[in-house]
PDB file with one MODEL, atoms N, CA, C and O in Angstrom:
MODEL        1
ATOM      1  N   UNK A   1     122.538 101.634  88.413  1.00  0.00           N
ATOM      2  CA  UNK A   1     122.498 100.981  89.708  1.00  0.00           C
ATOM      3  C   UNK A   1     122.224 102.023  90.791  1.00  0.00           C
ATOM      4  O   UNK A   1     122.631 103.181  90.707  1.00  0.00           O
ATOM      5  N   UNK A   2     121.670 101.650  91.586  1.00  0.00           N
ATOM      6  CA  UNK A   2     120.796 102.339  92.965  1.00  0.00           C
ATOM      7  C   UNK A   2     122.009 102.486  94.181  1.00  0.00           C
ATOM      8  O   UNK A   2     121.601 102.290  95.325  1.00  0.00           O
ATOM      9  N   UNK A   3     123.707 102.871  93.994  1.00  0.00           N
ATOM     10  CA  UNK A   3     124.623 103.056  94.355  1.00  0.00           C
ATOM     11  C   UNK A   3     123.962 103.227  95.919  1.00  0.00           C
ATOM     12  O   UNK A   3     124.265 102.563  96.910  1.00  0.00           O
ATOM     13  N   UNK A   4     123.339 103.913  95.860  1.00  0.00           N
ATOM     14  CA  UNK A   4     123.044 104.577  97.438  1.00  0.00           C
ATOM     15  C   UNK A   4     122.303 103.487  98.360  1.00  0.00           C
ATOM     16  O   UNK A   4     122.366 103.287  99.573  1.00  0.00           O
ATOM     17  N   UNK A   5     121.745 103.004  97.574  1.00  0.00           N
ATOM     18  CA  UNK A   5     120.672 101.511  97.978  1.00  0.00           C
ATOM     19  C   UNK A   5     121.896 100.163  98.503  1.00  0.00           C
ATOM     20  O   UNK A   5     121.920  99.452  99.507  1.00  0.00           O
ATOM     21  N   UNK A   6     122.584 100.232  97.600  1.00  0.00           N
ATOM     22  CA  UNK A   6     123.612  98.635  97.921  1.00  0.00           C
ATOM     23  C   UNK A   6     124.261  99.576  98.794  1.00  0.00           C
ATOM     24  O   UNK A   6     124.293  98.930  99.842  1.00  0.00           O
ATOM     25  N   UNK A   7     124.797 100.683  99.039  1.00  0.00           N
ATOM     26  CA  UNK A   7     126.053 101.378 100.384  1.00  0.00           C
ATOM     27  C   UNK A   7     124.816 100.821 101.050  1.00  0.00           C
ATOM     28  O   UNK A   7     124.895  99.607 101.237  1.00  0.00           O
ATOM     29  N   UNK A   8     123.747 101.361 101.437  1.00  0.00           N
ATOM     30  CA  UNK A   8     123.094 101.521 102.653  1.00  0.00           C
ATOM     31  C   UNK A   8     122.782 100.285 103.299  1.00  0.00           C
ATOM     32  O   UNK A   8     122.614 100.080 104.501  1.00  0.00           O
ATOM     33  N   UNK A   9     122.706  99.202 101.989  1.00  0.00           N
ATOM     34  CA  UNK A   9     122.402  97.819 102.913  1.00  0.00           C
ATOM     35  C   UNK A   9     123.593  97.163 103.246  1.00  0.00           C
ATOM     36  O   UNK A   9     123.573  96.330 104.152  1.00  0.00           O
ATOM     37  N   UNK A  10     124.729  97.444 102.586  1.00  0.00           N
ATOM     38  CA  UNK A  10     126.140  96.935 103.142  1.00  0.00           C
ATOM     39  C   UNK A  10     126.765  97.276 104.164  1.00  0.00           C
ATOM     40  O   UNK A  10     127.799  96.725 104.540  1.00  0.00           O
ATOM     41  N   UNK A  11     125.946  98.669 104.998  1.00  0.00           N
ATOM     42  CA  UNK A  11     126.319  99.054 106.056  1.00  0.00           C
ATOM     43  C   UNK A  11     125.622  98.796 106.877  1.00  0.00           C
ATOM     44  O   UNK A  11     125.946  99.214 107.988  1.00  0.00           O
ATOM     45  N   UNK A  12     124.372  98.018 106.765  1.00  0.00           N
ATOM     46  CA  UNK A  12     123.416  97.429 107.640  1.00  0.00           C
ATOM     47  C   UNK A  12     124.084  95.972 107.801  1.00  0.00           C
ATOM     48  O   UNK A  12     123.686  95.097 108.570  1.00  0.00           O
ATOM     49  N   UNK A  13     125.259  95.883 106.857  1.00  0.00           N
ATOM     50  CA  UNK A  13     125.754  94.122 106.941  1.00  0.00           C
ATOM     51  C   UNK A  13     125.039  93.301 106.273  1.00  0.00           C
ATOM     52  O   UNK A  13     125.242  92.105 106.485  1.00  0.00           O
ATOM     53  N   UNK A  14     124.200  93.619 105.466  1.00  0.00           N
ATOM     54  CA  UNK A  14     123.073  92.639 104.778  1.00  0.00           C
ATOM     55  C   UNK A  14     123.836  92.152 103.554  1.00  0.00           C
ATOM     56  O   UNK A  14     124.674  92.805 102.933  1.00  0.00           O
ATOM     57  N   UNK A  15     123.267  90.426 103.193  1.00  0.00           N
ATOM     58  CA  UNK A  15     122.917  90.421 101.615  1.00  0.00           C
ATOM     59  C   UNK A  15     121.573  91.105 101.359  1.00  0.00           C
ATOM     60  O   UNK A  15     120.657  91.625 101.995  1.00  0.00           O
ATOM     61  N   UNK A  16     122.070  90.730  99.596  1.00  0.00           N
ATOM     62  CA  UNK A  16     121.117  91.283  99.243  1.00  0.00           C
ATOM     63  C   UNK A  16     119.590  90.124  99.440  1.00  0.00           C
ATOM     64  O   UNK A  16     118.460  90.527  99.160  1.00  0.00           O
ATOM     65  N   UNK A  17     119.844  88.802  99.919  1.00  0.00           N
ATOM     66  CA  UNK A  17     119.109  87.861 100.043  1.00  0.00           C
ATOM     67  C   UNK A  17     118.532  88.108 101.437  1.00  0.00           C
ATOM     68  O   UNK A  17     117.362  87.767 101.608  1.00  0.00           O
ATOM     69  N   UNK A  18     119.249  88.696 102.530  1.00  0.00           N
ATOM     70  CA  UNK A  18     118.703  88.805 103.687  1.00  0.00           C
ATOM     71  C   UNK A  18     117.680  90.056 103.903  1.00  0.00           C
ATOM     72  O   UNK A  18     116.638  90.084 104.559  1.00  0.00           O
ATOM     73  N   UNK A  19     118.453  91.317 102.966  1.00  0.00           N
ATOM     74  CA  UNK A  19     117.452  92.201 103.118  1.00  0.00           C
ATOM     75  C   UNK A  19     116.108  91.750 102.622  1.00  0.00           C
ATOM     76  O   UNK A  19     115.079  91.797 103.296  1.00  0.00           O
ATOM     77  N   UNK A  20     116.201  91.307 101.380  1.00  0.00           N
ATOM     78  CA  UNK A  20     115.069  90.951 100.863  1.00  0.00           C
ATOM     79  C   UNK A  20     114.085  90.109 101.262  1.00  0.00           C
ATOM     80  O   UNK A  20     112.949  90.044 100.792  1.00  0.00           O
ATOM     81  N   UNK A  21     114.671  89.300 102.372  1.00  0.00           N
ATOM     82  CA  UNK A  21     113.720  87.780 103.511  1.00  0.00           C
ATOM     83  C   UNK A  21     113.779  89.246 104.392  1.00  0.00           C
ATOM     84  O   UNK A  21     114.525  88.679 105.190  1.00  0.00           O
ATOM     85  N   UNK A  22     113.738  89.714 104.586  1.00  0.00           N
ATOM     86  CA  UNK A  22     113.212  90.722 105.698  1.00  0.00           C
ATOM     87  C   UNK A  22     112.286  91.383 104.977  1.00  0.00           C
ATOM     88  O   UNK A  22     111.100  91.114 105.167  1.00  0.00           O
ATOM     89  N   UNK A  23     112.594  92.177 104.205  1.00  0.00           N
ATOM     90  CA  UNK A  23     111.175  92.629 103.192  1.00  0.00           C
ATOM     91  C   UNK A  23     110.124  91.805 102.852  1.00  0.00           C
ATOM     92  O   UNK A  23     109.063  92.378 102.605  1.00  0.00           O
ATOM     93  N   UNK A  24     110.154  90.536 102.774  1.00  0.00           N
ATOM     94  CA  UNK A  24     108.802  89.972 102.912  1.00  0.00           C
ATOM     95  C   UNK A  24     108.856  89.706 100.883  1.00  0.00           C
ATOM     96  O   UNK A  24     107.908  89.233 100.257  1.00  0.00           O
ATOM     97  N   UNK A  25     110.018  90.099 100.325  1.00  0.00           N
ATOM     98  CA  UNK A  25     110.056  89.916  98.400  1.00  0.00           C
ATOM     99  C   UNK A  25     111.120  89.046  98.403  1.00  0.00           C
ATOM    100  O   UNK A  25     112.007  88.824  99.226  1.00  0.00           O
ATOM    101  N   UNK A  26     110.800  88.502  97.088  1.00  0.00           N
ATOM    102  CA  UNK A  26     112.496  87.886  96.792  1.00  0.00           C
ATOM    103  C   UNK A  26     113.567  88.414  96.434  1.00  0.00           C
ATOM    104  O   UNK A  26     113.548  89.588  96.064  1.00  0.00           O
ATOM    105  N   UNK A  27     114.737  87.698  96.454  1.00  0.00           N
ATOM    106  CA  UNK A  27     115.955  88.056  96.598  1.00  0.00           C
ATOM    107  C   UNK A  27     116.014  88.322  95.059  1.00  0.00           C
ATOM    108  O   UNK A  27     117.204  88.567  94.865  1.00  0.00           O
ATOM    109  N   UNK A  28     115.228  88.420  93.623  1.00  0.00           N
ATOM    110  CA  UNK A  28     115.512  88.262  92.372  1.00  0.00           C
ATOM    111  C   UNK A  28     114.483  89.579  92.519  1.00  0.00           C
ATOM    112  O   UNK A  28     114.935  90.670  92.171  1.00  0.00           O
ATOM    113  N   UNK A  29     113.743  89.537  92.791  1.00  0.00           N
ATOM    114  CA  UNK A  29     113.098  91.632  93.006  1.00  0.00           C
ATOM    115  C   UNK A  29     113.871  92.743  93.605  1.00  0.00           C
ATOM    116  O   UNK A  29     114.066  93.868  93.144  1.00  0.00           O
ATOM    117  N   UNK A  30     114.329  92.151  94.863  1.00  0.00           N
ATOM    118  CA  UNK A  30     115.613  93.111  95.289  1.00  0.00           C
ATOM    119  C   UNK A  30     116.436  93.423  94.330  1.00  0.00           C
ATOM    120  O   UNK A  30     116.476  94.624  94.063  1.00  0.00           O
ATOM    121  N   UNK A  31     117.310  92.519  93.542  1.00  0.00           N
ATOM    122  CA  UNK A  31     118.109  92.614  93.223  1.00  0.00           C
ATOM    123  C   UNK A  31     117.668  93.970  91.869  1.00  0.00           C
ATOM    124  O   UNK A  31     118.232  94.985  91.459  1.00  0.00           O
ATOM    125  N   UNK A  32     116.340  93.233  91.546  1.00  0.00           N
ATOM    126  CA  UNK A  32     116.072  94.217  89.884  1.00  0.00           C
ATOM    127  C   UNK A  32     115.993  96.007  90.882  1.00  0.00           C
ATOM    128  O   UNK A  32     116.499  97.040  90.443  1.00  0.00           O
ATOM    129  N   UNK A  33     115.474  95.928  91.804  1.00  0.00           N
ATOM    130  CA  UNK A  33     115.637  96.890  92.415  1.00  0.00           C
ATOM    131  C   UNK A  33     116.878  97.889  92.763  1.00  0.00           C
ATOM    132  O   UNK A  33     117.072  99.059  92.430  1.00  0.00           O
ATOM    133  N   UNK A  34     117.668  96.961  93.582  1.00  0.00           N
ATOM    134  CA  UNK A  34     118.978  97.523  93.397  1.00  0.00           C
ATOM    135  C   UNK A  34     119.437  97.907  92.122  1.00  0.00           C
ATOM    136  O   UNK A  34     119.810  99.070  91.970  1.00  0.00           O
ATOM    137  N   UNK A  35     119.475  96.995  91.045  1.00  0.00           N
ATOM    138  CA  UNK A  35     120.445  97.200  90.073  1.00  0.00           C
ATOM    139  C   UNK A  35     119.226  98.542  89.142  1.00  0.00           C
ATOM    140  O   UNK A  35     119.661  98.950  88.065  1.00  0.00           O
ATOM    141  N   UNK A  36     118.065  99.016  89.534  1.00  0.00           N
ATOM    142  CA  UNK A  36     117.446  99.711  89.236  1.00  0.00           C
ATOM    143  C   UNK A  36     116.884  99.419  87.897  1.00  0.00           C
ATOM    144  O   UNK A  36     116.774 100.345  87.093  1.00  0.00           O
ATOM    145  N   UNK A  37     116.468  98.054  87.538  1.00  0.00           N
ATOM    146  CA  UNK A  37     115.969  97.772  86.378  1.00  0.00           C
ATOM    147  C   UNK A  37     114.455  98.273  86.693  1.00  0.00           C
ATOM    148  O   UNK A  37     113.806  98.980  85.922  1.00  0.00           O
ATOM    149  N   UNK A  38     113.844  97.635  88.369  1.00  0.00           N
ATOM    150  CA  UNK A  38     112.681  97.936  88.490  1.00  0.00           C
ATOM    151  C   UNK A  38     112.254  99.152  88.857  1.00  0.00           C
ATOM    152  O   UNK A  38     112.821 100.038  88.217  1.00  0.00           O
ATOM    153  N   UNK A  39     111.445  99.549  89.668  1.00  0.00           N
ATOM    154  CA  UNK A  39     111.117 100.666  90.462  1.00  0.00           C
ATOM    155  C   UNK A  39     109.954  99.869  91.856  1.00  0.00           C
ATOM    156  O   UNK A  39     108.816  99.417  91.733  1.00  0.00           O
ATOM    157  N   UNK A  40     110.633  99.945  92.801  1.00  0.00           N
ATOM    158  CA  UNK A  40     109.709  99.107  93.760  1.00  0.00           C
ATOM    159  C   UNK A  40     108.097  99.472  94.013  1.00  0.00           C
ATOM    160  O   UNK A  40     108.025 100.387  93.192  1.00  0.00           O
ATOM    161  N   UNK A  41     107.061  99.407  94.453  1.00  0.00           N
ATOM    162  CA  UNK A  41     105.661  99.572  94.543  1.00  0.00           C
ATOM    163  C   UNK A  41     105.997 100.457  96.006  1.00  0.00           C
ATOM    164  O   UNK A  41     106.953 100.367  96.776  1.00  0.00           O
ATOM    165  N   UNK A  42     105.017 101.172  96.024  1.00  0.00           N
ATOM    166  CA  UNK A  42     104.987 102.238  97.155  1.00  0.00           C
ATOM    167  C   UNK A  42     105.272 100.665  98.686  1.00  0.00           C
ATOM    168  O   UNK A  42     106.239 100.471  99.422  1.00  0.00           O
ATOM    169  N   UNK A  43     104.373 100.152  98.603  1.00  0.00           N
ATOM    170  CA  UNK A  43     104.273  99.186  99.488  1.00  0.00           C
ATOM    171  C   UNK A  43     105.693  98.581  99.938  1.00  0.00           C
ATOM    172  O   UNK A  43     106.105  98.593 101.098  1.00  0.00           O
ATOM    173  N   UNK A  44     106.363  98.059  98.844  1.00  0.00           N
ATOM    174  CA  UNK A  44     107.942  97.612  98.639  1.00  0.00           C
ATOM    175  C   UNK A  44     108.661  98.766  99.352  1.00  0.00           C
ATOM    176  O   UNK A  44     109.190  98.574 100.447  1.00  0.00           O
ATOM    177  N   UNK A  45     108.685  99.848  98.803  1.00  0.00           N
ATOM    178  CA  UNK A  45     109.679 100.999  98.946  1.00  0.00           C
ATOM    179  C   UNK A  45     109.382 100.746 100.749  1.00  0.00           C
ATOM    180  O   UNK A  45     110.291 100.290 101.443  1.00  0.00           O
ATOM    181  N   UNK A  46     108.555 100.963 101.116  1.00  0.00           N
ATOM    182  CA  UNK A  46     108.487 101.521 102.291  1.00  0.00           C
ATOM    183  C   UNK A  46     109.393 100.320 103.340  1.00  0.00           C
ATOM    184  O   UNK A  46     110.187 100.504 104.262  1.00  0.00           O
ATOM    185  N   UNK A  47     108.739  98.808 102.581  1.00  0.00           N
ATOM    186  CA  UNK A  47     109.189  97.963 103.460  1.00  0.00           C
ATOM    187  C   UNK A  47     110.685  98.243 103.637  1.00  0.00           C
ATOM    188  O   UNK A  47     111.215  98.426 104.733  1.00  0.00           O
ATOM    189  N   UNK A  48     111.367  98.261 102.362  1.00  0.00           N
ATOM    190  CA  UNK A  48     113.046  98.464 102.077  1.00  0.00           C
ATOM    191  C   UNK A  48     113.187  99.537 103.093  1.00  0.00           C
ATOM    192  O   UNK A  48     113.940  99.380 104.054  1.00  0.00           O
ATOM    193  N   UNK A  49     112.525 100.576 102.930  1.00  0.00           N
ATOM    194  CA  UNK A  49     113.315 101.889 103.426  1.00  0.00           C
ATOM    195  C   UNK A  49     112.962 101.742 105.374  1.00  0.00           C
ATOM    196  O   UNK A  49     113.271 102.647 106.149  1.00  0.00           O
ATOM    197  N   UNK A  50     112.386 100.629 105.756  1.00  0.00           N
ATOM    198  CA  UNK A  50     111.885 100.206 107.034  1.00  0.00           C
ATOM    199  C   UNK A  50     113.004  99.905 107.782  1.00  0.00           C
ATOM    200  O   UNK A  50     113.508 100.424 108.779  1.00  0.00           O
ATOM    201  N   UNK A  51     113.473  98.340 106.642  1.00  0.00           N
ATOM    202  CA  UNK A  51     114.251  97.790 107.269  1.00  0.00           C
ATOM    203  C   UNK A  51     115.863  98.554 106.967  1.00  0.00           C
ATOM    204  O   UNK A  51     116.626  98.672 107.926  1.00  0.00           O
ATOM    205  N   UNK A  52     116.181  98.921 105.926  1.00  0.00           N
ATOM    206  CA  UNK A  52     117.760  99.802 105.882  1.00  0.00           C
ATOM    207  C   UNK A  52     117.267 101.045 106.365  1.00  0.00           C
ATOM    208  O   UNK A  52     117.806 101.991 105.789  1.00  0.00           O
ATOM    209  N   UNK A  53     116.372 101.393 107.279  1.00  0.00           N
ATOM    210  CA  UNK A  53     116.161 103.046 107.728  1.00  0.00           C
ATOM    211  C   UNK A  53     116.458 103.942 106.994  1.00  0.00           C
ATOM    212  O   UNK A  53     117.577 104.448 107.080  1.00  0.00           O
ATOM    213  N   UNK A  54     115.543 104.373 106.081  1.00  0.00           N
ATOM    214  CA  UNK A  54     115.406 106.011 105.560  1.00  0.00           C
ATOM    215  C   UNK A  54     114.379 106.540 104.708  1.00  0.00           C
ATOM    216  O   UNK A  54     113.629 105.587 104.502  1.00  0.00           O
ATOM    217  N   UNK A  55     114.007 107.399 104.193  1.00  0.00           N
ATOM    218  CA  UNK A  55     112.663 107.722 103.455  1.00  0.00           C
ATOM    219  C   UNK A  55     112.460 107.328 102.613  1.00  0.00           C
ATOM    220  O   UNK A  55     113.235 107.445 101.663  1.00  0.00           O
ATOM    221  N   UNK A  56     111.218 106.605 102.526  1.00  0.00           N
ATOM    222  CA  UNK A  56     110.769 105.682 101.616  1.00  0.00           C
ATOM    223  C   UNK A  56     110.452 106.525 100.065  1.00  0.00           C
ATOM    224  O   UNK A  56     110.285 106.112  98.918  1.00  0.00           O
ATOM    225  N   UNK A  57     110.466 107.800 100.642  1.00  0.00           N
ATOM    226  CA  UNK A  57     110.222 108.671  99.340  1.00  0.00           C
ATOM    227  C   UNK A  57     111.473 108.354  98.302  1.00  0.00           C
ATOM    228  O   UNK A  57     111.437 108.368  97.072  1.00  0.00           O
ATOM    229  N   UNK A  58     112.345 108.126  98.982  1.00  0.00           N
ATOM    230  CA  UNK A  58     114.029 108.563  98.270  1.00  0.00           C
ATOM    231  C   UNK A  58     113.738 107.944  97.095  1.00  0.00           C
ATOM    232  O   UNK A  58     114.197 108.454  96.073  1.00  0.00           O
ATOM    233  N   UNK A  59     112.880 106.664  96.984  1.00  0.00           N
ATOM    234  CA  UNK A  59     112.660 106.009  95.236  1.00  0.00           C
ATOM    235  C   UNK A  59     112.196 106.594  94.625  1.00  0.00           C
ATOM    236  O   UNK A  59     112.672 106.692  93.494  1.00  0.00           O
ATOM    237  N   UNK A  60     111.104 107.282  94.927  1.00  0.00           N
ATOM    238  CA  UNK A  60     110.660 108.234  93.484  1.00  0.00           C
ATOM    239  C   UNK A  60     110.851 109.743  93.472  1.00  0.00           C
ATOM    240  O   UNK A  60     110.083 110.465  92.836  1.00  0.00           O
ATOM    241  N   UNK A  61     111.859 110.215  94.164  1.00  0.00           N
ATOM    242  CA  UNK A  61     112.278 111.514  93.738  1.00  0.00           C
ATOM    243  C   UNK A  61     113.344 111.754  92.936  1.00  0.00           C
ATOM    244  O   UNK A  61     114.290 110.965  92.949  1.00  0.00           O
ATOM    245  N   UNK A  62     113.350 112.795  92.179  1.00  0.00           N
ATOM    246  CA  UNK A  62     114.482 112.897  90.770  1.00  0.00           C
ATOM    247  C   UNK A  62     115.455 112.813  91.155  1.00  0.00           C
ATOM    248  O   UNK A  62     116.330 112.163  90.582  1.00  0.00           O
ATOM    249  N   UNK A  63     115.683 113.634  92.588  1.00  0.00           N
ATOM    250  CA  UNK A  63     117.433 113.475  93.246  1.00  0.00           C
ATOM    251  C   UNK A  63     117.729 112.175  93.203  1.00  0.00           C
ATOM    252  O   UNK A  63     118.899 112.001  92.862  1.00  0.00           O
ATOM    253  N   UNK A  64     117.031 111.018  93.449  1.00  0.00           N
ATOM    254  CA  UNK A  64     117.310 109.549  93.937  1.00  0.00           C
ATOM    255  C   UNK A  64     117.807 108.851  92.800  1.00  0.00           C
ATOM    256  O   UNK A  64     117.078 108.020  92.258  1.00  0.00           O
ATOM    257  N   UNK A  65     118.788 109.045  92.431  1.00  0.00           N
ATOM    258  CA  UNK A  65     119.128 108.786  91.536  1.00  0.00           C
ATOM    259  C   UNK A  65     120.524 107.835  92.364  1.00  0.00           C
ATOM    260  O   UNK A  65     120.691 107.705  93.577  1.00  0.00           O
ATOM    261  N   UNK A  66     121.297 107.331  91.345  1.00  0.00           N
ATOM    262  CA  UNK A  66     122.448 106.675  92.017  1.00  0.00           C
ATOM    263  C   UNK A  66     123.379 106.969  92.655  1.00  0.00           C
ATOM    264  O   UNK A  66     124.012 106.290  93.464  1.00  0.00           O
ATOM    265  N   UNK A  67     123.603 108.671  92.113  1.00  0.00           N
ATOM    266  CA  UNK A  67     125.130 109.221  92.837  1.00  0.00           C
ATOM    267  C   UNK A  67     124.182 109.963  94.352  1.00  0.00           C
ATOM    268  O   UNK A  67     124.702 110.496  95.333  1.00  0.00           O
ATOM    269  N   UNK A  68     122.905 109.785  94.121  1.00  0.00           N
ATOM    270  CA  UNK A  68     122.055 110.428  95.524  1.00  0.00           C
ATOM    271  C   UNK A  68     122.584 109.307  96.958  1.00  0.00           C
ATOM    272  O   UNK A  68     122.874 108.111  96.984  1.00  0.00           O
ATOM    273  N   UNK A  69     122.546 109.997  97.652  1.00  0.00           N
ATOM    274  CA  UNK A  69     122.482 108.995  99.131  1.00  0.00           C
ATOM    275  C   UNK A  69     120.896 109.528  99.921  1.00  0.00           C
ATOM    276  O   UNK A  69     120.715 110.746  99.924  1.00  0.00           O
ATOM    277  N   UNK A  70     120.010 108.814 100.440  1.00  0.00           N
ATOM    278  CA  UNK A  70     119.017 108.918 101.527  1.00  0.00           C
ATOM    279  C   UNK A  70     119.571 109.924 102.730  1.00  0.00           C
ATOM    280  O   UNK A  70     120.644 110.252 103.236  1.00  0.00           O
ATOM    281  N   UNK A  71     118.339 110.166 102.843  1.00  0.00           N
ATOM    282  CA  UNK A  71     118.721 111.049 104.055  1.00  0.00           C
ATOM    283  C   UNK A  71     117.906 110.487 105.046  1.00  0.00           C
ATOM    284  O   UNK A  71     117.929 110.937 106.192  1.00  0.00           O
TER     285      UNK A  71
ENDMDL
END
């Protein structure tokens, strides 16, 4: 699980259904996202990292892992 991903949107106050109607994906992609089954599309990442503010890179770097937090 994408630990750093669910803190960051729970401190934005979001579900995971609202972030995801803000991203413009569904709430069943978010979720594979969060729970890190998927890996989002550059396009995705960016939207996510738009709306919870932080670098959209943080998905595909090795640090980004679960115990990672965004910077």
């Amino acid at each position: 699980m994408r630990e750093w991903l669910k803190a960051r949107r729970e401190q934005k106050g979001m579900t995971q259904e609202q972030a995801a109607e803000l991203c413009g994906i569904s709430r069943s992609y978010y979720t594979h996202i969060e729970n890190q089954v998927k890996t989002p599309t550059v396009k995705v990442a960016k939207k996510i990292a738009d709306a919870l503010e932080f670098d959209w890179l943080h998905f595909f770097r090795e640090e980004g892992s679960s115990k990672e937090h965004p910077t």
